[in-house]
Structure formats: structure tokens, C-alpha cells
N, C-alpha and C positions, 0 to 999 in steps of 0.2 A: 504593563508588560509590552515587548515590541510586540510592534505589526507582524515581523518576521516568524516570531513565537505564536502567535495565537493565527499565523497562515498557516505554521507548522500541524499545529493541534487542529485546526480546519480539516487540513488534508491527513490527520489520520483518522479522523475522526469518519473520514469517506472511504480508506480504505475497512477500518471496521464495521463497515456495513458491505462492503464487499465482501469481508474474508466470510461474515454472518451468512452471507447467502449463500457463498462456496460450502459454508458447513450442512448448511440447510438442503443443498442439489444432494450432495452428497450422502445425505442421511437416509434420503428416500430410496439411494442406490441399497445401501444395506437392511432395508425392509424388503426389497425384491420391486421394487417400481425401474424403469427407466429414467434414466435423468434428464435432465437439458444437461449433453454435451456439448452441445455448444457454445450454450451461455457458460457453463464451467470453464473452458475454454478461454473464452473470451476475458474471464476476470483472470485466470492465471495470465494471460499473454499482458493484457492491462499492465499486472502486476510487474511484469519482465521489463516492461517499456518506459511506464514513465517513472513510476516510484524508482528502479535500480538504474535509471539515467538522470533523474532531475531529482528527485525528491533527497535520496539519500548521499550523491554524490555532494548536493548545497551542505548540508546536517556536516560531513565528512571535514568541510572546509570550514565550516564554523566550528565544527569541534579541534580541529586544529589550530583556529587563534584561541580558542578559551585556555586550552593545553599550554599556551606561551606565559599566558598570565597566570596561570595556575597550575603547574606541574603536580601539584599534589594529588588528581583528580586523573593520572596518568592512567592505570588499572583500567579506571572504567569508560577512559573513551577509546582507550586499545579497545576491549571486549567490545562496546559497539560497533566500533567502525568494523572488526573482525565480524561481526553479526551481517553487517549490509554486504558482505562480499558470500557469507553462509547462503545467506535469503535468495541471491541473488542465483546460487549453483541449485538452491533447492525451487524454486520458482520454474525455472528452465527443465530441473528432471522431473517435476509433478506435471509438468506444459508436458511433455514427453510420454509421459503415463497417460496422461486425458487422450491425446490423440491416438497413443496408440490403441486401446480400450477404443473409442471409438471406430477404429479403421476394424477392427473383429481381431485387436489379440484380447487374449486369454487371459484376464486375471480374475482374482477374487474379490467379491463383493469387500470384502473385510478388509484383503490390504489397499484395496483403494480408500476407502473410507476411512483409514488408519492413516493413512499416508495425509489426505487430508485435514485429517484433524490435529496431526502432528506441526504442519506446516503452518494452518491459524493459529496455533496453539503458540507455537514461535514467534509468527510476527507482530500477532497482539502483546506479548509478553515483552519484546525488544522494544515495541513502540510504551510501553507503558514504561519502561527505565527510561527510556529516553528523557518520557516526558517527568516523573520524577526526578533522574538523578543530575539532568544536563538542562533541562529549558530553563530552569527558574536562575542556573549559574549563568546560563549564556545568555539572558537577560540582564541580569546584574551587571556582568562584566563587558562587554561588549556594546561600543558605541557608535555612532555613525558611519565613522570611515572603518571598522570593520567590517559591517551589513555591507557596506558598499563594495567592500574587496571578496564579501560572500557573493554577492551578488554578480561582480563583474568575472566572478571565476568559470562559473556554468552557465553555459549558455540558455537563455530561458525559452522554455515552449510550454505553448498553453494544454493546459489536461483534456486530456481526448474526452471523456468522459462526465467531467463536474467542471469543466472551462467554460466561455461562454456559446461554445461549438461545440455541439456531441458530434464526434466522428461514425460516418456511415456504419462501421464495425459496432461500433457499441449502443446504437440506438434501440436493440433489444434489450440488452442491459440496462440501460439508463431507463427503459418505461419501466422495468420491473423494477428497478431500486425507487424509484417515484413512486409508483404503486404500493409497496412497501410503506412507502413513508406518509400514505394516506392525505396527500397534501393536492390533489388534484389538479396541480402544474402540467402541459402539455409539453410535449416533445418538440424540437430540441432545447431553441433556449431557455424558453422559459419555466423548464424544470430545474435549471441552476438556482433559484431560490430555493426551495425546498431541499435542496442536497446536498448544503455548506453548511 
């Protein structure tokens, strides 16, 4: 399978331990505990930045040469590509929920916890089509000087987060996703083992 493919299934495979923890902050809200709003926070804003500027904008342009060779497969990278611009409007108004809820507005334990569970509930489901209905095509079909015109489209920046630099912002997040993953890597670089 490309490298491009199984970088793909890397990095969701790190967002899914992200969305796992967002479910997780969030559950304790609806048993009556306080949460880490901040680390909540921090993986929505995550999510705003690099996945809906790099991760899914690359996916976008690769699904668009797969679509030239194969038109028949039109339906379902409409409905994708439509998905990453969904994620991206719902990303930004759950970012918008957490802060406000933090700053002391008023909502319910339940629609926050709703809201959240709606929102992983989404992007685990769009990353698993993905990976279903498009990686294994855009493996097949798609060869060098395609990756390479994937590649030369979006501009690349390293993952604040599971790159080989955790950025200051995320260095709470990143010890608890490490800790999580019971692998006893230290902060910063060298917890990028354990988190790929």
C-alpha cells in the first residue's frame, strides 16, 4: 500500500485517540464531575488546525485525481469531500461551545455531552469511509507523479502534536494521550513513538 495511505491511516488513527479522550472529558461532565476544559479545548482547536488545513485539504486533492480515473466513484467522494467542509463548520461551533461553557455561559450537562458525542460519532464514521471506500482505490490507482502533484498542492506543516515537536499548547495533551497509551515515552519528542 502507499506510504501516502498507511501516513493517511497513521494520522487517523491519532486523531481517534483524540476524539476517544474528547468522549471521555466529556462523559465525566455528564456524571456531574468538572472537566478539563482546557485539554477539551485544546483537541477541538487541534482538530480546527491541522486535520481541516492539511490533513483533509491533501485527502481533497487526492480524491480529486482518483475521480479523473474513475468517475464512477463520483457519489462517494462528493459526499466526503462535503463531510471535510461539515467537520470543519462543526469543529469550529463545538470550539465555540467549550469556550463558551468555560467562560460561565449556561448550558446543560447533556447538550454538551450530546454535542460531543455527535461530533466523534461523525468524524470517526467519515474517517472509517474514507478508509474503506477510497484508500484502498487511491492506492490502486494513483502513481507517483500523482502523490507528487498531492503533495506539491498543500503546503506541508509538521503536526503540533504527534510531529517530531509537540507544540507548547499541546504538551498537556500529548503527556495524557502518552499516558493513555501506557508506553512510558517522555515529553516532547520522544513520545512520538508511542503515538504513531
Amino acid at each position: 500500500m502507499s506510504g501516502h495511505i498507511l501516513k493517511w491511516q497513521a494520522e487517523h488513527a491519532n486523531y481517534h485517540k483524540l476524539l476517544d479522550l474528547l468522549q471521555s472529558l466529556a462523559e465525566t461532565f455528564i456524571h456531574g464531575d468538572e472537566p478539563d476544559y482546557d485539554l477539551m479545548s485544546d483537541i477541538v482547536y487541534y482538530m480546527t488546525q491541522y486535520p481541516d488545513h492539511y490533513h483533509h485539504p491533501r485527502e481533497d486533492v487526492a480524491f480529486r485525481r482518483l475521480l479523473a480515473r474513475d468517475p464512477a466513484i463520483a457519489a462517494i467522494v462528493d459526499e466526503l469531500a462535503h463531510e471535510h467542509g461539515a467537520i470543519s463548520e462543526c469543529s469550529t461551533a463545538l470550539a465555540a461551545d467549550l469556550a463558551a461553557v468555560a467562560n460561565g455561559a449556561m448550558m446543560s450537562r447533556s447538550t454538551l455531552a450530546t454535542d460531543v458525542r455527535n461530533y466523534v460519532a461523525f468524524l470517526k464514521n467519515h474517517m472509517d469511509a474514507e478508509e474503506r471506500e477510497l484508500f484502498p482505490r487511491l492506492a490502486a490507482a494513483l502513481d507517483d507523479e500523482d502523490w507528487f502533484l498531492v503533495d506539491s498542492a498543500i503546503h506541508f506543516a509538521a503536526d503540533p502534536i504527534f510531529g517530531d515537536s509537540v507544540q507548547e499548547r499541546f504538551r498537556a495533551l500529548h503527556r495524557r494521550i502518552a499516558g493513555q497509551a501506557h508506553c512510558g515515552c517522555k515529553i516532547p519528542a520522544a513520545t512520538v513513538c508511542c503515538l504513531e
